[in-house]
Residue, then its C-alpha position, 0 to 999 in steps of 0.5 A: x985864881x978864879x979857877x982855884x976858887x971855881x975848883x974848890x966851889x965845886x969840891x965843896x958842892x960835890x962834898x954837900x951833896x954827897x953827905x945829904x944822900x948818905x945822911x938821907x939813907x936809914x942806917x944798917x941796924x945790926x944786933x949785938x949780943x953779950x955773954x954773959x947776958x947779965x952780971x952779978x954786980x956793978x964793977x969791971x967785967x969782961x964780955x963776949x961782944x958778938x955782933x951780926x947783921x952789919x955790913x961785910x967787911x966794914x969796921x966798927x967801934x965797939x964800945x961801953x954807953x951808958x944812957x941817960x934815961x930814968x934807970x931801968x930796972x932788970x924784971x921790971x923795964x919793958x922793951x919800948x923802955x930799954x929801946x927808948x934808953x937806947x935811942x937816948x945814948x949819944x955817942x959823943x956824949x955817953x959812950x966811952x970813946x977812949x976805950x972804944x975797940x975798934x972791930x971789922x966785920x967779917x963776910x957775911x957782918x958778924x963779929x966776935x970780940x972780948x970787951x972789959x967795960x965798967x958795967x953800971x946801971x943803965x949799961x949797953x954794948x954798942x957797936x957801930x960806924x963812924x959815919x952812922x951808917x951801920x949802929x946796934x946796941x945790947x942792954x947789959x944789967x946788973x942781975x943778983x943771981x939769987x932773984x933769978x928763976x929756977x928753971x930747971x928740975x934735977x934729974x935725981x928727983x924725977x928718978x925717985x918720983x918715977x921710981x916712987x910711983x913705979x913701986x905704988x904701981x906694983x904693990x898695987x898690982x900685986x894686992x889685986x892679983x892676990x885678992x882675986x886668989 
C-alpha cells in the first residue's frame, strides 16, 4: 500500500511540475486572416479561415468568439481597441465551442479552412491549442458596402482624359505652326 500511495505521490509530483514549466512558457501567436475581411451584414456567412505562424503539424480548434468589450466600431476602433477586445475573449465563455472545427496544421504552421459562423458585432475568428500553447484570432466586422472608399479609377476615364489633352495638344500645335506662315 505504501508503494501505491509513494507511486502516485510521485505521479502527482512529476504531473505539477510538468504543467507549471509548460504554463510558465509564452504561447505561440500565430495569425489568422479571414476571406472576406468584412461582411455586408450581421447573420450567417461562410469564410475562408487561413491561419499561419503556428507550430507544425499540430491540431487546433478553430472557431467563432465574440468579445466582451465595448463594441468596436469598423472606421472608427483603433488597433490597441480591437487588440484589448481580443485579449478580453474567454474561450470557455465566449466562443462557440460546439461549433468549433478542429484543424491541423501543416509543415511549415498554416492552414486553410471554410468556416460558416454567425457573424455579429464584435466577432473574431480564432484559432488555437487546447492547452494554450498555440492562440491567434482575427476581428471580422460588419461592413455596408456602400461606406467603403473608392479606391480605384476606371481605365475608360483615363482614356477620354488622356485623349482629351492628346487633341488640346495638337490643336494647339497645329495654331502655332499656322500663325508662324
Amino acid at each position: 500500500m505504501k508503494k501505491i500511495l509513494a507511486a502516485l505521490a510521485t505521479s502527482a509530483l512529476l504531473v505539477v511540475t510538468f504543467a507549471t514549466a509548460a504554463a510558465a512558457q509564452d504561447p505561440v501567436i500565430g495569425t489568422v486572416v479571414s476571406d472576406p475581411a468584412t461582411v455586408p451584414e450581421a447573420g450567417e456567412h461562410t469564410v475562408i479561415a487561413t491561419g499561419s505562424g503556428y507550430l507544425p503539424d499540430s491540431v487546433l480548434l478553430l472557431g467563432s468568439c465574440t468579445s466582451p468589450a465595448d463594441e468596436l466600431i469598423p472606421g472608427v476602433s483603433t488597433l490597441e481597441e480591437i487588440g484589448a477586445a481580443a485579449v478580453a475573449i474567454s474561450p470557455t465563455e465566449h466562443c462557440d465551442l460546439a461549433t468549433a472545427l478542429q484543424v491541423t496544421t501543416d509543415s511549415d504552421g498554416g492552414f486553410t479552412q471554410e468556416v460558416t459562423a454567425d457573424i455579429g458585432a464584435n466577432f473574431f475568428l480564432s484559432a488555437g491549442a487546447l492547452d494554450g500553447s498555440q492562440a491567434g484570432a482575427t476581428y471580422v466586422p460588419i461592413v455596408d458596402p456602400a461606406l467603403l472608399a473608392v479606391t480605384g479609377v476606371e481605365s475608360t476615364t483615363i482614356l477620354l482624359i488622356g485623349a482629351t489633352l492628346l487633341m488640346l495638344g495638337m490643336v494647339a500645335v497645329a495654331g502655332s505652326r499656322r500663325s508662324e506662315i
